[in-house]
DSSP file (Angstrom, degrees, kcal/mol; ACC not computed):
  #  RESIDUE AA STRUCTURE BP1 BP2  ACC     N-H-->O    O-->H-N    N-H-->O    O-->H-N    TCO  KAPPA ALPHA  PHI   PSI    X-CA   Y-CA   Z-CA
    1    1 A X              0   0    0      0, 0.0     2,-0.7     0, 0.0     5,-0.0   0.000 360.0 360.0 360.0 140.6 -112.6 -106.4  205.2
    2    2 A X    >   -     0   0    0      1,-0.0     2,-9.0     4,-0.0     3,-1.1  -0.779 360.0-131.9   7.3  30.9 -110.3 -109.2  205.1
    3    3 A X  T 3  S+     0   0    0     -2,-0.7     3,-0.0     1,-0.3    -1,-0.0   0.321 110.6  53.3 -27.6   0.5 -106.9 -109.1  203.5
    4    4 A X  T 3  S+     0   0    0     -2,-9.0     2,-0.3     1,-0.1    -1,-0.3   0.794 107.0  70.0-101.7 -29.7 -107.4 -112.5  201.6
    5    5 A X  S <  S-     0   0    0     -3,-1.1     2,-0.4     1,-0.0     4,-0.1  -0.636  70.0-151.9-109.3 138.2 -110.9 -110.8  200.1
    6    6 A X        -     0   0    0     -2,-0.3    -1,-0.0     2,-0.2    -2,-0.0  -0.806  31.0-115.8-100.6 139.1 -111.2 -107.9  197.5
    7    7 A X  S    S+     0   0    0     -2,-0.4     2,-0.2     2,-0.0    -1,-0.1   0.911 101.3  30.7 -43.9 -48.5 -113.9 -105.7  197.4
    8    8 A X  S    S-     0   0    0     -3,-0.0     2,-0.6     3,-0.0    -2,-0.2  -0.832  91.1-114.0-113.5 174.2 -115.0 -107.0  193.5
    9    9 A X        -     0   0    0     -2,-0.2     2,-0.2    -4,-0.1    -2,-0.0  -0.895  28.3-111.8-112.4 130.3 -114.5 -110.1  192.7
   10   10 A X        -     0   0    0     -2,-0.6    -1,-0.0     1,-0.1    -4,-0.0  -0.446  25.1-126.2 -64.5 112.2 -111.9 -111.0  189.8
   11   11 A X        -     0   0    0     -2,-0.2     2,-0.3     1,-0.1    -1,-0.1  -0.180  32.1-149.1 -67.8 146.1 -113.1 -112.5  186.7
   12   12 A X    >>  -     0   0    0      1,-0.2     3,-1.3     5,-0.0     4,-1.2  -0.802  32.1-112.9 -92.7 158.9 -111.3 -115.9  185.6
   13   13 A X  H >> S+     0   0    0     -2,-0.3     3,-4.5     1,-0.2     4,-0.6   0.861 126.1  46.9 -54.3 -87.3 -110.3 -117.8  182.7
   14   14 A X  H 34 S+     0   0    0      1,-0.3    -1,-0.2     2,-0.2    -3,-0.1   0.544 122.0  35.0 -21.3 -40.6 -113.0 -120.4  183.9
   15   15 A X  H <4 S+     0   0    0     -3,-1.3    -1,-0.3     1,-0.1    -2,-0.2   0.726 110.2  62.5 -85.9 -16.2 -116.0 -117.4  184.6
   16   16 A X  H << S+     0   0    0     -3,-4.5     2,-0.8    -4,-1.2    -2,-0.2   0.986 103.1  56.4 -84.1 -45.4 -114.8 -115.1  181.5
   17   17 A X     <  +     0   0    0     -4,-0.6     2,-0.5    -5,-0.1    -1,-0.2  -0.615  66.9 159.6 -81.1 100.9 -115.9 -118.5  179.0
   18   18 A X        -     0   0    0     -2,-0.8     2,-1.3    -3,-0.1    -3,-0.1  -0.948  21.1-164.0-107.2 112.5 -119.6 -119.2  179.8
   19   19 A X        -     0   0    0     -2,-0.5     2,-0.9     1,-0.0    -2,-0.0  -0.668   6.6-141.9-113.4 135.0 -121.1 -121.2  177.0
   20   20 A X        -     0   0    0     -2,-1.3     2,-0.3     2,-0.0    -1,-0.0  -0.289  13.4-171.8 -75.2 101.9 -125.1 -121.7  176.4
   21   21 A X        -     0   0    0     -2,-0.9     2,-0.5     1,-0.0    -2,-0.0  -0.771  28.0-109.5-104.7 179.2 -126.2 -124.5  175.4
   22   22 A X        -     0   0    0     -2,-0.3    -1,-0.0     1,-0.1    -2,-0.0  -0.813  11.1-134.8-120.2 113.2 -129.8 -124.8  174.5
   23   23 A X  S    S+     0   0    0     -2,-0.5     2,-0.4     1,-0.1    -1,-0.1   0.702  95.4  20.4 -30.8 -47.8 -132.5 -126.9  176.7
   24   24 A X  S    S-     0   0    0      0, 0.0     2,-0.3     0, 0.0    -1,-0.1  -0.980  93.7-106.4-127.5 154.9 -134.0 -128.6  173.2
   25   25 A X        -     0   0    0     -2,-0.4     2,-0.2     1,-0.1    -2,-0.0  -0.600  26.2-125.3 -86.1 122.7 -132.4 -128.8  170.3
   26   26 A X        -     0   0    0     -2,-0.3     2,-0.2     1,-0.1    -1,-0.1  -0.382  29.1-153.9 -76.0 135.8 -133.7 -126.3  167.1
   27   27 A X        -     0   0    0     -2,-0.2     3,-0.1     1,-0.1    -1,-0.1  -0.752  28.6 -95.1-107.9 147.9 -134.5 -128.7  164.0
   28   28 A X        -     0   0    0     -2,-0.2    -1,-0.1     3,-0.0     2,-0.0  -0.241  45.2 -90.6 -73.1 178.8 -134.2 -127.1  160.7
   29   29 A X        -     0   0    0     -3,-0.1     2,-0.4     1,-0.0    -1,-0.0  -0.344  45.7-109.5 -73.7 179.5 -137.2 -125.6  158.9
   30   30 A X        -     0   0    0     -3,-0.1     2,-0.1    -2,-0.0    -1,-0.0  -0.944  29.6-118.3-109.1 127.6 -138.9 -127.8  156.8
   31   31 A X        -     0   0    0     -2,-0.4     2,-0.5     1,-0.1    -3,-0.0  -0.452  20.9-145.8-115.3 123.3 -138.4 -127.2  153.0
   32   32 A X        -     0   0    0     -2,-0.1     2,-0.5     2,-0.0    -1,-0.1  -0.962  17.7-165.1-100.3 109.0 -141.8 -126.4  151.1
   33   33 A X        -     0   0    0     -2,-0.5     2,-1.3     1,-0.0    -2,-0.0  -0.785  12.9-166.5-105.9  99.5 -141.7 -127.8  147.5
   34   34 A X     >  +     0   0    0     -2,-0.5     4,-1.5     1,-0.2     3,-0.4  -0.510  15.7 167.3 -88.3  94.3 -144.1 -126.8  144.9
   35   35 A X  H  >  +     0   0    0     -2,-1.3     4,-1.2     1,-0.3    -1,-0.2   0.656  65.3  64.0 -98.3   8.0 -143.7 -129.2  142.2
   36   36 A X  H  > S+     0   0    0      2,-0.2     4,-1.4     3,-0.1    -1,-0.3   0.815 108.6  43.8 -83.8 -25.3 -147.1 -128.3  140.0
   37   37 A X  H  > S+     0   0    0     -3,-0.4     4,-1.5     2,-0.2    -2,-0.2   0.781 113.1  52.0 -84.6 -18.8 -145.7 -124.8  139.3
   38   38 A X  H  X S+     0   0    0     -4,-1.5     4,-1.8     2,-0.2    -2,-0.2   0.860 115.8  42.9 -46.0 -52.5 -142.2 -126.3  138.6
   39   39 A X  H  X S+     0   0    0     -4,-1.2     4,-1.1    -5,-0.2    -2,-0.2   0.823 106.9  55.8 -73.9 -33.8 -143.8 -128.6  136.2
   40   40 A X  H  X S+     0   0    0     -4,-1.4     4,-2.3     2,-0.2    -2,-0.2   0.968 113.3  43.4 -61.7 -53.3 -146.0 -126.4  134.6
   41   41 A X  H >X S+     0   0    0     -4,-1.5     3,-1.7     1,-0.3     4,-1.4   0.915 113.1  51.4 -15.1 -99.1 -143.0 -124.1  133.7
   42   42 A X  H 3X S+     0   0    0     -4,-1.8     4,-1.0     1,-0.3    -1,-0.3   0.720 113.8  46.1 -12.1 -47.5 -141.0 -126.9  132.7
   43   43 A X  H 3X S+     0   0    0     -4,-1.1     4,-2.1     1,-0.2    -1,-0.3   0.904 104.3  57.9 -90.0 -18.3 -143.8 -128.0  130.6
   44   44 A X  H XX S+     0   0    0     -4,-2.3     4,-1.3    -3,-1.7     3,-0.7   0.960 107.4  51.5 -44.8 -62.4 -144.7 -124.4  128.9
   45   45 A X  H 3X S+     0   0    0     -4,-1.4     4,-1.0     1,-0.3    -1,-0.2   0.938 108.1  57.1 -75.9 -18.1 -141.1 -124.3  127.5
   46   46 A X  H 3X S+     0   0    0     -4,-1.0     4,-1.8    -5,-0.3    -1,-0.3   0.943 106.8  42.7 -43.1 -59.3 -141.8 -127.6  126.3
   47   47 A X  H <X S+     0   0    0     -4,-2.1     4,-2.5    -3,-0.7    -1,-0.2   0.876  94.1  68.7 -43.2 -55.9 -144.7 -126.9  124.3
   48   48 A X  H  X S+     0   0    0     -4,-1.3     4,-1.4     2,-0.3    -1,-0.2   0.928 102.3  48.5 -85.5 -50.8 -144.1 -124.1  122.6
   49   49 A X  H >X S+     0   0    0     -4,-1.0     4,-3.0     1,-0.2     3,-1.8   0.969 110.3  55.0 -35.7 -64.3 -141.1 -126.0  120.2
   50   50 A X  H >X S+     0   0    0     -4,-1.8     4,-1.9     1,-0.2     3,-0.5   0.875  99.2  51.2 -60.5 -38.8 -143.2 -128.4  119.6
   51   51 A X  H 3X S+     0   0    0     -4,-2.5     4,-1.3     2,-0.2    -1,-0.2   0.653 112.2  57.9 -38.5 -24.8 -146.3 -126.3  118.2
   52   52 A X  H <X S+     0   0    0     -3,-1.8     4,-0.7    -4,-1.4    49,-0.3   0.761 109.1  40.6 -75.7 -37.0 -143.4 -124.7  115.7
   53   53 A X  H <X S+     0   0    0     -4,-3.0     4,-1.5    -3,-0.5    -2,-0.2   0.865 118.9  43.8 -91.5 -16.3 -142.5 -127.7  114.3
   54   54 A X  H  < S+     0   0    0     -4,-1.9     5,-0.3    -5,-0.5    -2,-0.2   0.969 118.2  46.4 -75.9 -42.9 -146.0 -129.2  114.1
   55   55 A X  H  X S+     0   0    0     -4,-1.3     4,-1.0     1,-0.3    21,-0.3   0.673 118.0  43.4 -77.2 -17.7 -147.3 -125.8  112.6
   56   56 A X  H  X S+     0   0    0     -4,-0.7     4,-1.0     1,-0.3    -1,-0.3   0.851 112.1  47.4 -90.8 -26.9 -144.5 -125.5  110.2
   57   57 A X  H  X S+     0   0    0     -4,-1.5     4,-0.5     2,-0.2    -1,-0.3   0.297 107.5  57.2 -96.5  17.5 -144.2 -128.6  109.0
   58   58 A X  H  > S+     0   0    0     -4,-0.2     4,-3.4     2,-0.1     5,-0.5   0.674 111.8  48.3 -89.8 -56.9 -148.2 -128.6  108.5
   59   59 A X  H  X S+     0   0    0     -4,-1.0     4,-0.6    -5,-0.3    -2,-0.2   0.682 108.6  53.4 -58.6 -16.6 -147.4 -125.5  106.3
   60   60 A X  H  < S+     0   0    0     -4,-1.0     3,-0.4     2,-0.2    -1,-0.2   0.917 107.4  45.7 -78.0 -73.6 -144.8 -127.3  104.6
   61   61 A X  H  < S+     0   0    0     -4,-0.5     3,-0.4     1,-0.2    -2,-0.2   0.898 117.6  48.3 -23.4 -71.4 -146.9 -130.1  103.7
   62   62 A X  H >< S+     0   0    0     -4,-3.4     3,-1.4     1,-0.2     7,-0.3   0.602  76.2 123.6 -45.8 -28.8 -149.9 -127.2  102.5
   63   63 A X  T 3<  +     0   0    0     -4,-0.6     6,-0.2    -5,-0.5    -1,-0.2   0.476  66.3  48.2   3.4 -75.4 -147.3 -125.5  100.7
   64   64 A X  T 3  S+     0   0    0     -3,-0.4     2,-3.6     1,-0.3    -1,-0.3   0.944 102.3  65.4 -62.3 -49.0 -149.1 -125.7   97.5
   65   65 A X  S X> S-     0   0    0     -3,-1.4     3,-2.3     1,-0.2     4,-1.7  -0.181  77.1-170.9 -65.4  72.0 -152.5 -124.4   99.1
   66   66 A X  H 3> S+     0   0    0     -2,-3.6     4,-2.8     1,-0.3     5,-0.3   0.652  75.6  49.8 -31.3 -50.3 -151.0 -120.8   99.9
   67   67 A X  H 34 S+     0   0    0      1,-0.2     4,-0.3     2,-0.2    -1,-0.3   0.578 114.6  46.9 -75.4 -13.5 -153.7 -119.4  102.0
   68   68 A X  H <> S+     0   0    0     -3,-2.3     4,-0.9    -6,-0.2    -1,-0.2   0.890 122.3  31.4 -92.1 -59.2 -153.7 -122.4  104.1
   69   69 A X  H  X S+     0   0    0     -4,-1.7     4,-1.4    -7,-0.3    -2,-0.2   0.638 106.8  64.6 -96.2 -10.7 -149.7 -122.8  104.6
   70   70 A X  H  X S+     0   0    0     -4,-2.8     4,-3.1    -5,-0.2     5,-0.4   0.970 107.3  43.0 -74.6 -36.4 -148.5 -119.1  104.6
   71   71 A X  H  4 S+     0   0    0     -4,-0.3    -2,-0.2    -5,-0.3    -1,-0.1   0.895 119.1  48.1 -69.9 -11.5 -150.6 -118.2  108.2
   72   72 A X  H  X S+     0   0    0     -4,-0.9     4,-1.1     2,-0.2    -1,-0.2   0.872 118.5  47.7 -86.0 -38.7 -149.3 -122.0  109.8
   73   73 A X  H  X S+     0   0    0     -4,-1.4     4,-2.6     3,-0.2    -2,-0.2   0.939 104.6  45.3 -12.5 -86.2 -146.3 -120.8  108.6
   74   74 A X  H  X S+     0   0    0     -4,-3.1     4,-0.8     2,-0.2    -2,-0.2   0.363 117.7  54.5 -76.2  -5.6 -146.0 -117.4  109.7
   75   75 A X  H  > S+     0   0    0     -5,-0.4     4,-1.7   -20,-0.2    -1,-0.2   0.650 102.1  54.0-107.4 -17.8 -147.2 -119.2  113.3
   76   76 A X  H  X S+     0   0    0     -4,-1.1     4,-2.2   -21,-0.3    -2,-0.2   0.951 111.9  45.1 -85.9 -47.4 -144.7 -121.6  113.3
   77   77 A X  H  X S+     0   0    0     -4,-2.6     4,-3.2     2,-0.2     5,-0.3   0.939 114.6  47.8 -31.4 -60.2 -141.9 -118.6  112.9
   78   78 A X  H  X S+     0   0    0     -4,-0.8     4,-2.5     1,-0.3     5,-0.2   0.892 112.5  52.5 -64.1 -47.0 -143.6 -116.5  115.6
   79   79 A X  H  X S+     0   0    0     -4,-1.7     4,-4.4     1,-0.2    -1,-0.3   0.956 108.9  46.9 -33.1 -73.4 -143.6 -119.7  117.8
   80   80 A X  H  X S+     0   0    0     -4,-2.2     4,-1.7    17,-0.2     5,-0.3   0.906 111.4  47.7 -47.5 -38.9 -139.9 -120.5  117.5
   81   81 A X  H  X S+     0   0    0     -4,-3.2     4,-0.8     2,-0.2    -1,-0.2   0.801 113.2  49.0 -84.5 -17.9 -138.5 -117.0  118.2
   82   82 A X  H  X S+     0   0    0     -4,-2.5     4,-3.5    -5,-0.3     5,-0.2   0.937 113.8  47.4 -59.7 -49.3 -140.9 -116.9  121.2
   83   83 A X  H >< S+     0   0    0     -4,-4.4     3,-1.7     1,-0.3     4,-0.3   0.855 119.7  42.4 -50.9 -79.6 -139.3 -120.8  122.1
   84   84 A X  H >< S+     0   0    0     -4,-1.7     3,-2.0     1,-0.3    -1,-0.3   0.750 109.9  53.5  -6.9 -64.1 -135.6 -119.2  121.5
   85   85 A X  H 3< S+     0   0    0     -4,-0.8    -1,-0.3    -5,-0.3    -2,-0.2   0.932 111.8  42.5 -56.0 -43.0 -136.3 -116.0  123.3
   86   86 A X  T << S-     0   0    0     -4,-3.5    -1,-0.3    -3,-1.7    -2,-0.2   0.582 113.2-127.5 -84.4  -1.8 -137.6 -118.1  126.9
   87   87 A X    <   -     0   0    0     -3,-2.0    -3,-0.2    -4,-0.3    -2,-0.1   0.997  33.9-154.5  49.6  68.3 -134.2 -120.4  125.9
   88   88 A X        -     0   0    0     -5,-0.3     3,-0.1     2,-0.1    -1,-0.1  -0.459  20.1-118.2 -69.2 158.3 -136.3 -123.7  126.0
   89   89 A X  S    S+     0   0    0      1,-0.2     2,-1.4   -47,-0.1     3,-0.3   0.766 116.1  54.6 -69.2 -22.4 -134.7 -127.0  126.7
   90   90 A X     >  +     0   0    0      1,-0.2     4,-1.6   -45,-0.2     3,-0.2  -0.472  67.9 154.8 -96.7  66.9 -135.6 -128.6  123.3
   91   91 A X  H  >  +     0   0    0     -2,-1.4     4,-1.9     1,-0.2    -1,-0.2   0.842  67.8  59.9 -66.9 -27.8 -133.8 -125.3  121.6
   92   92 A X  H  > S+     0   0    0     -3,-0.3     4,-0.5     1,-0.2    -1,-0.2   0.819 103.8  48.4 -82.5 -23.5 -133.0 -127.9  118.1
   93   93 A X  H  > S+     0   0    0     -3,-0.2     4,-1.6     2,-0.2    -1,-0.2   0.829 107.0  50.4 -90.8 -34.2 -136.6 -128.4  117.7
   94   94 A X  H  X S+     0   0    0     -4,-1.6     4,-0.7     2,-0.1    -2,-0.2   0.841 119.4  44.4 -52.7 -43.9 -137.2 -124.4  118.0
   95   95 A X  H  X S+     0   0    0     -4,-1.9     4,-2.2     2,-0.2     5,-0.3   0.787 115.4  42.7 -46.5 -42.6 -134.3 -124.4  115.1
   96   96 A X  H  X S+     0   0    0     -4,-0.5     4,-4.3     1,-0.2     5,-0.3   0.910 122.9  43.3 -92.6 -34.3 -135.7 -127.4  112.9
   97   97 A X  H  < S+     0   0    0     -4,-1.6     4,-0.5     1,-0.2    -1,-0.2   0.664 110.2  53.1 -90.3  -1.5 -139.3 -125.7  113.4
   98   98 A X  H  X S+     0   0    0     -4,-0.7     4,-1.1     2,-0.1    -1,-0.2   0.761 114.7  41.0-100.2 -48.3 -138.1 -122.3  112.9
   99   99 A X  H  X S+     0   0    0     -4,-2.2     4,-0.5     2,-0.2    -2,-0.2   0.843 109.2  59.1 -50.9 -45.8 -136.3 -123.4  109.3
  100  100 A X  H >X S+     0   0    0     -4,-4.3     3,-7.2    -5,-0.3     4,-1.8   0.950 102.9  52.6 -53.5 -78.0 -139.3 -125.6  108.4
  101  101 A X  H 3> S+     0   0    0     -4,-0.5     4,-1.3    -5,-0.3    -1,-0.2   0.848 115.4  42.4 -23.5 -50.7 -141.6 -122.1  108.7
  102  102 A X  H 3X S+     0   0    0     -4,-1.1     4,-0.7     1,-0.3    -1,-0.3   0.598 116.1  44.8 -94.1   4.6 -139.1 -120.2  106.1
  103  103 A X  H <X S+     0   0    0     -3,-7.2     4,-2.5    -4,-0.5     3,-0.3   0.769 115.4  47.4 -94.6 -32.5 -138.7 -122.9  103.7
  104  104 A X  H  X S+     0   0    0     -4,-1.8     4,-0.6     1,-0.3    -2,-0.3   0.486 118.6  47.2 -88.3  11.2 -142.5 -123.7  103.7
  105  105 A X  H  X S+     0   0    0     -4,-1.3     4,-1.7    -5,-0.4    -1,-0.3   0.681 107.3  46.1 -74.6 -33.8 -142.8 -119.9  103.3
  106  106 A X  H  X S+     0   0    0     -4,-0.7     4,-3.3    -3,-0.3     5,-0.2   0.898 119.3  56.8 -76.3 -44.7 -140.3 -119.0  100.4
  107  107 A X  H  X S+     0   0    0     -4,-2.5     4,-2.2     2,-0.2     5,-0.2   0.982 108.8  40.7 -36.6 -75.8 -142.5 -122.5   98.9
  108  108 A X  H >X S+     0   0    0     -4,-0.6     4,-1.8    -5,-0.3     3,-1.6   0.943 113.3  49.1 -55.6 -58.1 -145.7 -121.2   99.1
  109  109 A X  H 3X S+     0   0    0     -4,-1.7     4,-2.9     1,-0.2    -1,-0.2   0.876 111.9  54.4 -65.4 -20.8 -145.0 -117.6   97.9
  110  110 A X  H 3X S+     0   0    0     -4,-3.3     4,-0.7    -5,-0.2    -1,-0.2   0.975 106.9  49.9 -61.0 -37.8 -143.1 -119.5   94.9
  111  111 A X  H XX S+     0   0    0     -4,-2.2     4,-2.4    -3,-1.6     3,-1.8   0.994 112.0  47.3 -67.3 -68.9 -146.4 -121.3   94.4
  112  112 A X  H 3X S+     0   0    0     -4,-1.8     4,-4.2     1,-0.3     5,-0.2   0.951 112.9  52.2 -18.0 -72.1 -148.1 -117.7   94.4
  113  113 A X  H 3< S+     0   0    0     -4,-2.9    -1,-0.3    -5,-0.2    -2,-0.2   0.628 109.6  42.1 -45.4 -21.4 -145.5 -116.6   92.1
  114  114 A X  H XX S+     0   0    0     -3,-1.8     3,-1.3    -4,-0.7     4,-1.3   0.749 114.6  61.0-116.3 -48.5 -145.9 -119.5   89.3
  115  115 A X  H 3X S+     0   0    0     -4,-2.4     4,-2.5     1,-0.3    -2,-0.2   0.948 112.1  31.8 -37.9 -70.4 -149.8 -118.9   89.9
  116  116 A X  H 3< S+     0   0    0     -4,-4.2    -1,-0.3    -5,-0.3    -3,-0.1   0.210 115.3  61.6 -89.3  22.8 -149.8 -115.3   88.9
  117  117 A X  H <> S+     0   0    0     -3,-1.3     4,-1.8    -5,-0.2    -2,-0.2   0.627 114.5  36.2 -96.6 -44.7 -146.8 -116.1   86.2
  118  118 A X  H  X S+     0   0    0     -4,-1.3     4,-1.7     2,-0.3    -2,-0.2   0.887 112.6  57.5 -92.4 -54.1 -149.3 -118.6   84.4
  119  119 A X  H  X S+     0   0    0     -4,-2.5     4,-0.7    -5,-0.2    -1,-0.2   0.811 112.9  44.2 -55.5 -46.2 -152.4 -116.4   85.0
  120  120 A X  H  > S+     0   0    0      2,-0.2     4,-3.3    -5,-0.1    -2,-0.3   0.871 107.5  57.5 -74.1 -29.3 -150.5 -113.6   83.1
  121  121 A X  H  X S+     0   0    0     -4,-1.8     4,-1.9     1,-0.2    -2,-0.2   0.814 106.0  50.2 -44.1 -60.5 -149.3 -115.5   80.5
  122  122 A X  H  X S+     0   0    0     -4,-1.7     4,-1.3     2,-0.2    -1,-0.2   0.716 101.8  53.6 -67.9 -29.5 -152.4 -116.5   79.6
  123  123 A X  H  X S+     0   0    0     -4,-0.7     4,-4.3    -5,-0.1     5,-0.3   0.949 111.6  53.4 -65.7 -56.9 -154.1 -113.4   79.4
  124  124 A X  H  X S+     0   0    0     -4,-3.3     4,-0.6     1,-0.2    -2,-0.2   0.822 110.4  46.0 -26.5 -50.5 -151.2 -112.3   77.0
  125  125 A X  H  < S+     0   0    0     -4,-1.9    -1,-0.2     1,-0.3    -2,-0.1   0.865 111.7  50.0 -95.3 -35.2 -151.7 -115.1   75.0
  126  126 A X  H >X S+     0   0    0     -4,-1.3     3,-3.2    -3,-0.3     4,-2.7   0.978 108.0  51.1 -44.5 -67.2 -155.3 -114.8   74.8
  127  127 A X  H 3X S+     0   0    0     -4,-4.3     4,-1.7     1,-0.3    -1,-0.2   0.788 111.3  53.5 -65.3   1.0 -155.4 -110.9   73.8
  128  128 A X  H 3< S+     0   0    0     -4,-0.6    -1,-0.3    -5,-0.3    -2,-0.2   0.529  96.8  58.0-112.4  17.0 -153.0 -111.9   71.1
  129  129 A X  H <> S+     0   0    0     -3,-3.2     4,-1.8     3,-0.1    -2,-0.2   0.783 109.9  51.0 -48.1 -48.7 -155.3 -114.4   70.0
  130  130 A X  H  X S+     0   0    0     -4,-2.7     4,-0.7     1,-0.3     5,-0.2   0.828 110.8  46.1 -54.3 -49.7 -158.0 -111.1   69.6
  131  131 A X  H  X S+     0   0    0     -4,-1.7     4,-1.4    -5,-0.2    -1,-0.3   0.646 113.6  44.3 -95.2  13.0 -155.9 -109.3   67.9
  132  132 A X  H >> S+     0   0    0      2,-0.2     3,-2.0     1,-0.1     2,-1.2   0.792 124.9  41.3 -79.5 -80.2 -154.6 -112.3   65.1
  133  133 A X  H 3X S+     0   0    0     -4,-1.8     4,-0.5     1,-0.4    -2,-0.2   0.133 117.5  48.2 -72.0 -13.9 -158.1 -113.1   64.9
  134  134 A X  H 3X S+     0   0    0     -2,-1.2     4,-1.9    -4,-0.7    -1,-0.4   0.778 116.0  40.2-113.7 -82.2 -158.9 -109.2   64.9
  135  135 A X  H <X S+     0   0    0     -3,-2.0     4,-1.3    -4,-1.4    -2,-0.2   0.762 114.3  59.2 -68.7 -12.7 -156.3 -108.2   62.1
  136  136 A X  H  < S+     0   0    0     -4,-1.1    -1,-0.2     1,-0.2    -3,-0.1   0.968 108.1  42.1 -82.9 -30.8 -157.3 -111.7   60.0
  137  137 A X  H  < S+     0   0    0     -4,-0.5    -2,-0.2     1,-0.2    -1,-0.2   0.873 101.4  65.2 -77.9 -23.8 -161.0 -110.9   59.6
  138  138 A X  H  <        0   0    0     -4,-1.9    -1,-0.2     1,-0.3    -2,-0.2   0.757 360.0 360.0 -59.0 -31.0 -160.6 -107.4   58.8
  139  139 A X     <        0   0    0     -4,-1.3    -1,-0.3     0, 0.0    -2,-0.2   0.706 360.0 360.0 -75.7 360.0 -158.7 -108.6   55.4
């Protein structure tokens, strides 16, 4: 050996920093958009307000017809607290349609109520027709 040469050979600032650069150049992945299940979603939360306010305010309308407006009613409620629950974006229309349902419900059972108020009323008035009519012939 040599006295200018060492047996290994001494790393240097210049050998210790190696950097790699890449032969082609990596492109990012390419972003896969599905915007029909986006939309369908988006349009689901949509829906369901509107079917509460239509259904309540149908029942609202029917009011008088009870059998008609308590189950449109009681489907416009169910509707709204489903709409509320999934936090749709038209949440004031889940609200308006969710009010509608319980006024056109305390309505109709008032109509019920005034029905079978008037229905008793009349039977009263009747059997105490029977018995004036009852107690008059017997004198």
């Amino acid at each position: 050996m040599q006295p200018n040469q060492s047996a290994a050979p001494v790393p240097t600032q210049e050998t210790a920093t190696t950097t790699v650069t890449p032969s082609t150049p990596v492109a990012p992945a390419p972003v896969v958009s599905q915007p029909s299940i986006v939309a369908a979603n988006h349009t689901d939360s949509k829906v369901l307000p509107i079917l509460s306010i239509t259904f309540s305010g149908i029942a609202l309308l029917l009011a008088f017809i009870f059998f008609i407006s308590l189950p449109l009613a009681m489907a416009g409620f169910i509707i709204a607290i489903i709409a509320l629950i999934k936090k749709s974006p038209l949440k004031g229309l889940s609200i308006a349609g969710l009010i509608l349902s319980i006024v056109a419900t305390f309505i109709a059972l008032a109509f019920i109520t005034l029905i079978s108020f008037n229905n008793l009323t009349q039977r009263a008035n009747n059997a105490a027709r029977q018995n004036t009519t009852t107690v008059q012939s017997s004198n």
